[in-house]
N, C-alpha and C positions, 0 to 999 in steps of 0.2 A: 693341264699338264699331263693327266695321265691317257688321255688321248692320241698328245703327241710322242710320248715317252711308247705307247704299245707302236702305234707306226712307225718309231725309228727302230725300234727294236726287230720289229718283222721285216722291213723293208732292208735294213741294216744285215737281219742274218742273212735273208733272200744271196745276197749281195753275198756275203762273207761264203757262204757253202759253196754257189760257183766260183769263184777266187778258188777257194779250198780246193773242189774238185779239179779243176786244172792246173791249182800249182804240184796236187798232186800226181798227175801226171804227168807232168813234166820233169819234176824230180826223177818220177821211175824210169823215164826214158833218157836221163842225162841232159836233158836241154835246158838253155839257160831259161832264169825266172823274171831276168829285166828287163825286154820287151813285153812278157804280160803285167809286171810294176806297172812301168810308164804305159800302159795303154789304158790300165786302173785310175792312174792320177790323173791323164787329161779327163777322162770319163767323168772324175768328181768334182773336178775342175768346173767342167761345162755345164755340170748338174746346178752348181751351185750358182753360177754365173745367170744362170735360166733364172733360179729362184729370184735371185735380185733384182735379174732385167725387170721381171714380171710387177715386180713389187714397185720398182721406178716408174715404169710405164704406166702402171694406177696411179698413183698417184701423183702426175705431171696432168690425170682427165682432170676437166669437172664433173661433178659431183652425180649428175645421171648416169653421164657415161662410165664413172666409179662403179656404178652400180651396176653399168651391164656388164663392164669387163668381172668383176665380181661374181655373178651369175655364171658366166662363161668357162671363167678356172673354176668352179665347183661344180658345173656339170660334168669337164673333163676331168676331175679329180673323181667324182662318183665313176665314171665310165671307168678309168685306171684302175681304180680298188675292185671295183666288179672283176673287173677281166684277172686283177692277180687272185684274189680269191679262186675263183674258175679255175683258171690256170694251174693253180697249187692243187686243186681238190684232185685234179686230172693228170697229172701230169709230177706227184711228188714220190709215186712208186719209182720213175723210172730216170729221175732226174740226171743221177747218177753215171746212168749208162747213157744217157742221151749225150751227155755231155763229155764223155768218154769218146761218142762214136765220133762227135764230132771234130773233138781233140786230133783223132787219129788221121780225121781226113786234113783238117789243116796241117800236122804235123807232115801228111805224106806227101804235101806241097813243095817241102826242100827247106820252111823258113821258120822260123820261131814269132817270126812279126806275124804273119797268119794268125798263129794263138793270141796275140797281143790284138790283134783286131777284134778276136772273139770274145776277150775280156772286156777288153773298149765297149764293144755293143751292148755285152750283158749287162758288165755295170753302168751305164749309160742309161739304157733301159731301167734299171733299178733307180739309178737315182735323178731320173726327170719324174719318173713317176711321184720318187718320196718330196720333191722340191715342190712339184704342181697339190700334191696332198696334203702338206702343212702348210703352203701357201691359205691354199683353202679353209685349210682346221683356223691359221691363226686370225685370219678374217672373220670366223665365227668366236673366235675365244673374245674375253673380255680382259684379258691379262697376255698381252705377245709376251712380254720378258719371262714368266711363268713357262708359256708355251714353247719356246726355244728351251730354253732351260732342258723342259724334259724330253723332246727332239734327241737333245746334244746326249742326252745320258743315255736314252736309246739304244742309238746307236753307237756310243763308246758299248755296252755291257752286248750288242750286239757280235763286236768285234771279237770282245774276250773270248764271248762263248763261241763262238766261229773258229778262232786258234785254238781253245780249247777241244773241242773237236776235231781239228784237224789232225794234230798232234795225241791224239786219244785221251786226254785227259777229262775230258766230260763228254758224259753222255745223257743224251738228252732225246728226251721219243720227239724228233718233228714232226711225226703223221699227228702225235695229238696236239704238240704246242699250236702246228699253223690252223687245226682245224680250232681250236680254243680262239686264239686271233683274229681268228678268220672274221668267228661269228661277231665278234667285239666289233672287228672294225667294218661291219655290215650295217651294225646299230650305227655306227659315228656317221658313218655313207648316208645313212638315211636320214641323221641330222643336215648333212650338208645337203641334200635334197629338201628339205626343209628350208635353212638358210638360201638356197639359190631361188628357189622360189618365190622365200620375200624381196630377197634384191632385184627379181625380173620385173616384181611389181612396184618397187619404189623407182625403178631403173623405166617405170612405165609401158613394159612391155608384156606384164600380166594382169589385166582387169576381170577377169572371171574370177570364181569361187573364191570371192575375198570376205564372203560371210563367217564370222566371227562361232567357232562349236562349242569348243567348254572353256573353262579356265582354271587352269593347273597352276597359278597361285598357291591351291595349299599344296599343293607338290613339291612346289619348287619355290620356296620363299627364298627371298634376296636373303642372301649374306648365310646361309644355310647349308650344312654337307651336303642336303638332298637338292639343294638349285646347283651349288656346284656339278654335282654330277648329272641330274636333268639338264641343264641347259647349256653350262660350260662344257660337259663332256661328250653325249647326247644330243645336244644341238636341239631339243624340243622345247618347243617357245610357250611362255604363259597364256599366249593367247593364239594359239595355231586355228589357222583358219582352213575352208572346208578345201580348196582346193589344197594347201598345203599336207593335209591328215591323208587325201585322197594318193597322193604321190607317195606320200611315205609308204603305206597299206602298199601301192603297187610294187614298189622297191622294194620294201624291207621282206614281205613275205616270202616271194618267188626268190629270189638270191637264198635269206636262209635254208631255204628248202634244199637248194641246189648245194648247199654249203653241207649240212647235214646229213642229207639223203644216206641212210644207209647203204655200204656195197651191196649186203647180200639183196637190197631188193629193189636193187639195177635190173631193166629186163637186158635180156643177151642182144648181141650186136643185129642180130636176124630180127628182133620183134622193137629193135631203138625208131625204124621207120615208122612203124604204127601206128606208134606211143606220140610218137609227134603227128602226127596227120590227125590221127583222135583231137589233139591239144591243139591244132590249128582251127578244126574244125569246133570245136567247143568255143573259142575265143573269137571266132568269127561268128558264133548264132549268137554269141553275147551282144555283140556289136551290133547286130540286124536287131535284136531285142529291145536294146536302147535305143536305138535311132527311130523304130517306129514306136517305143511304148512311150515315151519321153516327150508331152509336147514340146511345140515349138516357141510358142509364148513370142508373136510375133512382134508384140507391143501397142500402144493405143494410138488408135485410130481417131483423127481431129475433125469435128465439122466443116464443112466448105462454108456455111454461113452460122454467121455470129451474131448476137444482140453490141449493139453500142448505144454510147450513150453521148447527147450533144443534138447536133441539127441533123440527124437519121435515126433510125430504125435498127437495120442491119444492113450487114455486108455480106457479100459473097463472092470467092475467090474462084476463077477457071485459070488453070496454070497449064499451058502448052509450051514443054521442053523449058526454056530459059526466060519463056516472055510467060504475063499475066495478063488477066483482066478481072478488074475488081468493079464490081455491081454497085450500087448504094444505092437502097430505099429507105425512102424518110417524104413526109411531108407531101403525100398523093403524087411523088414523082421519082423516078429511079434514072438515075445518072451513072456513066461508064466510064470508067479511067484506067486507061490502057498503061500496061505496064512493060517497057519495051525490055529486050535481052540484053541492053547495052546498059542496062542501069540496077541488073542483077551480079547477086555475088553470095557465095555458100559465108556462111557464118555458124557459130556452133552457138544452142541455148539448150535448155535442160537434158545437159551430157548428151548432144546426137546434133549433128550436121543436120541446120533448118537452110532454107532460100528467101533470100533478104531482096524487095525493089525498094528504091528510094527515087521517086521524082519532085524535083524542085525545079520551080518556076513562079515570074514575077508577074501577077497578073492585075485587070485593070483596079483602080480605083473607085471607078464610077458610082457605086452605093455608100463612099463616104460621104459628111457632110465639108463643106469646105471653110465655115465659120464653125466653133466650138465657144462656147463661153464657158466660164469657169466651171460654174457646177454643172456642163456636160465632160468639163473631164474631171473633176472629183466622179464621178458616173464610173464613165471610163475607167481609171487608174486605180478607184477605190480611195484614193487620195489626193492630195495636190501633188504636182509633179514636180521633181527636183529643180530648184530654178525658177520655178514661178510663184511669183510673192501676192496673195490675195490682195496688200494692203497696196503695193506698188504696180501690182500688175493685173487690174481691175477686169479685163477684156474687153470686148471681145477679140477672138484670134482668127487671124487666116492661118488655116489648116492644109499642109503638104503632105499627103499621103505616097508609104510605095508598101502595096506590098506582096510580100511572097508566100508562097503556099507552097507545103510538102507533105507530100502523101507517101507513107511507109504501110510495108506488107511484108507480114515474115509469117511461111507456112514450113510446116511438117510432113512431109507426104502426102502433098496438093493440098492438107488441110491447117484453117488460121491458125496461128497462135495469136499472133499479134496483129491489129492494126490499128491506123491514126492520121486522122487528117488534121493537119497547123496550121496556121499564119502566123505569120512574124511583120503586124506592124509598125513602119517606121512611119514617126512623125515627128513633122517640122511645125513649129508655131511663129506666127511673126504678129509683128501689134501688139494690142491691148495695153501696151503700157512698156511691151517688154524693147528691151534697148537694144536686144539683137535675137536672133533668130535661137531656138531653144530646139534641139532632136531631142526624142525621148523614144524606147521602143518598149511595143505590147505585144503580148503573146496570149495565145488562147487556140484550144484544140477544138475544133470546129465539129468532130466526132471521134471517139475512140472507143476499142474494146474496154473495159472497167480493166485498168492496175488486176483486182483480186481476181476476175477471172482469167486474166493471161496467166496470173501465179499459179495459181490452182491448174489451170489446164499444165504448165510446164512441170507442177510438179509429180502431176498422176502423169505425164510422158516421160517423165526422168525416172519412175519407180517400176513403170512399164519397162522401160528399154534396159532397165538394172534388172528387173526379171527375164527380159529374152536372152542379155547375155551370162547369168546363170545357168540358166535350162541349156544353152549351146555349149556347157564343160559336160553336160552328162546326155545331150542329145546328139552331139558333132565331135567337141575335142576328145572324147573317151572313147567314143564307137572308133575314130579314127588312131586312138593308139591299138589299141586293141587289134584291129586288123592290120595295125605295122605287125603285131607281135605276129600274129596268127600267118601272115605272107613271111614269115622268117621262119616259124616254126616248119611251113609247107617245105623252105627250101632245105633246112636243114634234113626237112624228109627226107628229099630227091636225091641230095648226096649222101646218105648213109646207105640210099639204098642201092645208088650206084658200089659204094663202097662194097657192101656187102656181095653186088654181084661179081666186081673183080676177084678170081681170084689171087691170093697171098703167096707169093712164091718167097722161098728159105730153103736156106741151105741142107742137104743131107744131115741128119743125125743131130741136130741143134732144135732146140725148143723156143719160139718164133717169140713166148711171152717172156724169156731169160736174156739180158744181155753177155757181153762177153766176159771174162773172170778181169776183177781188177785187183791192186793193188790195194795193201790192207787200208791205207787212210781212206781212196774212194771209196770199198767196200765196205766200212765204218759207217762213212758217210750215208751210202745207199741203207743201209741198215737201218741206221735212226730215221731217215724221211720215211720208211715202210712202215 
């Protein structure tokens, strides 16, 4: 609650000072104030309409894709609070007269809808931003009715304090309220960076850094002031994991900084180039740092030949493109069984896409015997076979044999994991007593890799391929945020310093840092955001 209660309040006054400031203008200049109403009212109209589309549309997905639209409004609700924080830090000296200047030029248009257009945008702007914001918050809260709740009061004590200022009856320092919010709602951003990040991963679209760091249990125990405001308000999870702690750390730091940073120890508009080419260049030798200091941990590596157990020795696997050829020595002799491309197919085993052949084929009979008597299939079967009665069905039998052999092979980057040769077979008896003809089928693995060593090999490959994609959040996906940052910082350079080479033309006798004199409510208003 008290998360959504500070962003309807801030998002809410945002909202109420511009309204203020242009119905204050309008007043001074005599023009009417019901095309900027009505451009207000559709504006919150649409705002709220978003909210709910948004919330229908989640939940009309199933339940993965819950999760990534989930993910998605909380990365653009972090991006939105970044950019108004920003925005405000930069831009609350002169709100005021920005919004004056621009009054004047729609005003010198001929129309009052003009200004109603400019309301329309601004509150529109304010309020998709606060709709996509507690969309977000209430997706991480554990109480929505809670979270509306303080939304709503928000922004009603938003409103007051907006007329009340307007009107001069309160005054209030917004240079310190928004910078006080600001930083509040930096923390809750970086809960929702938290939250978006586990929903990518439940949503299946983040497998990296999901190792498990500390646990904030005694921090944050259920049912507790202190869980409430860790987790409920906070958004930080009893069991935050590594890539999660890493996102926050990059978020929460650099924003507060920017939130914070004292004026006086801004460098001047001439030395802002620098300052960033220094910080692109530092964020780019971090990134070369990591990428070479950080192995690669490429994963483990499978034998081509294997021990089996049954009528060979081993096997050994040559895999060219989509076809194989599998070796077998056993028994003073080595036999070849071609594994064509037409009978391969990727299949996934210990977490990583393996290459699977399967050949099956019915081959002769010829080394069976074609009489069996009883106790050569008690032998056989291990018992008597379903249907045939020792007492009734004495033998001996003629024996119809068919049967089929299949050979399977599944490697890991050209090396085994698995392999196994079967037979499946089918037998027919006739005779011995028996009154009609009896099928009965046997199975037996003619060689295979041992069960425990496939396990064991699949699961040192599944802890391998869990350590390389680790190491690739701090050898690949970090280096590569880091130089997003660092090629934004360079461009930021390039335009400041253009900036700085233009110069600034102004008018005779005017001070280029002073806007123009306004009327007491805007100039109230200007006052308190300074």
């Amino acid at each position: 609650m008290i998360a959504t209660l500070v962003i309807g309040l801030r998002e809410g006054l945002e909202a109420t000072l511009i309204v203020g400031i242009i119905a204050a203008f309008l007043r001074r200049n005599r023009a009417p104030l019901t095309p900027m109403w009505t451009g207000v009212g559709v504006a919150v109209a649409l705002s709220i309409a978003v909210g709910f589309g948004l919330q229908l549309v989640e939940q009309a997905l199933p339940q993965a894709e819950q999760e990534g639209m989930e993910t998605v409004i909380g990365a653009v609700a972090v991006a939105f609070v970044t950019g108004m924080v920003v925005w405000m830090r930069t831009h609350a000296r002169t709100l005021s007269r920005d919004l004056q200047a621009s009054a004047s030029a729609a005003l010198g248009r001929g129309t009052a809808w003009a200004l109603a257009g400019m309301a329309f945008l601004a509150v529109l702007k304010e309020g998709f931003e606060t709709a996509v914001f507690l969309l977000a918050t209430f997706q991480a809260s554990t109480d929505t009715g809670t979270a509306a709740l303080g939304a709503v009061i928000g922004i009603a004590v938003a409103v007051l304090i907006g007329y009340g200022i307007y009107t001069g009856g309160v005054r209030l320092d917004l240079g310190r309220f928004f910078t006080v919010t600001g930083v509040f709602l930096v923390f809750v951003a970086g809960g929702l960076v938290l939250t978006a990040l586990r929903h990518a991963h439940e949503a299946g679209w983040l497998v990296i850094g999901q190792q498990r760091t500390v646990d904030l249990g005694w921090l944050a125990p259920n049912g507790s002031v202190r869980g409430a405001l860790v987790t409920g308000v906070l958004g930080i999870p009893a069991d935050p994991r590594v890539v999660e702690v890493l996102g926050w750390v990059l978020y929460v730091v650099p924003v507060l900084a920017v939130a914070l940073w004292p004026r006086a120890w801004r460098p001047s508009p001439e030395r802002v180039p620098r300052v960033r080419a220094v910080l692109a260049a530092a964020l780019a030798a971090t990134a070369v740092v990591l990428a070479v200091a950080v192995p690669s941990g490429g994963g483990a590596d499978l034998p081509r030949t294997v021990a089996v157990t049954g009528d060979a020795r081993s096997v050994t696997a040559s895999v060219d493109g989509d076809a194989a050829v599998l070796r077998v020595s056993g028994r003073g002799r080595e036999d070849q069984i071609t594994l064509p491309a037409s009978v391969h197919r990727r299949v996934a085993r210990a977490g990583t896409g393996a290459d699977q052949w399967q050949v099956t084929e019915d081959v002769p009979a010829t080394d069976r015997p074609t009489s069996l008597t009883l106790d050569q299939l008690v032998g056989l079967f291990g018992r008597v076979p379903v249907g045939v009665s020792p007492s009734t069905n004495p033998g001996p039998f003629a024996a119809d044999w068919t049967v089929r052999d299949t050979v399977t092979l599944t490697t890991v980057r050209s090396g085994v994991l698995e392999a196994t040769r079967s037979e499946r077979n089918v037998l027919t008896l006739r005779g011995g007593g028996l009154p009609a003809a009896r099928t009965t089928t046997l199975d037996r693995d003619v060689w295979t890799v041992p069960p425990a060593d496939a396990d064991r090999a699949a699961t040192d490959l599944a802890a391998a391929q869990t350590r390389a994609a680790e190491l690739r959040l701090w050898n690949a996906w970090l280096p590569l945020a880091l130089l997003v940052a660092a090629a934004a910082q360079a461009a930021l350079a390039a335009r400041d310093r253009r900036r700085v080479r233009t110069p600034t033309t102004t008018t005779p006798g005017t001070d280029p840092s002073r806007g123009p004199p306004a009327d007491v409510p805007a100039r109230s208003l200007d006052h308190a955001v300074r």
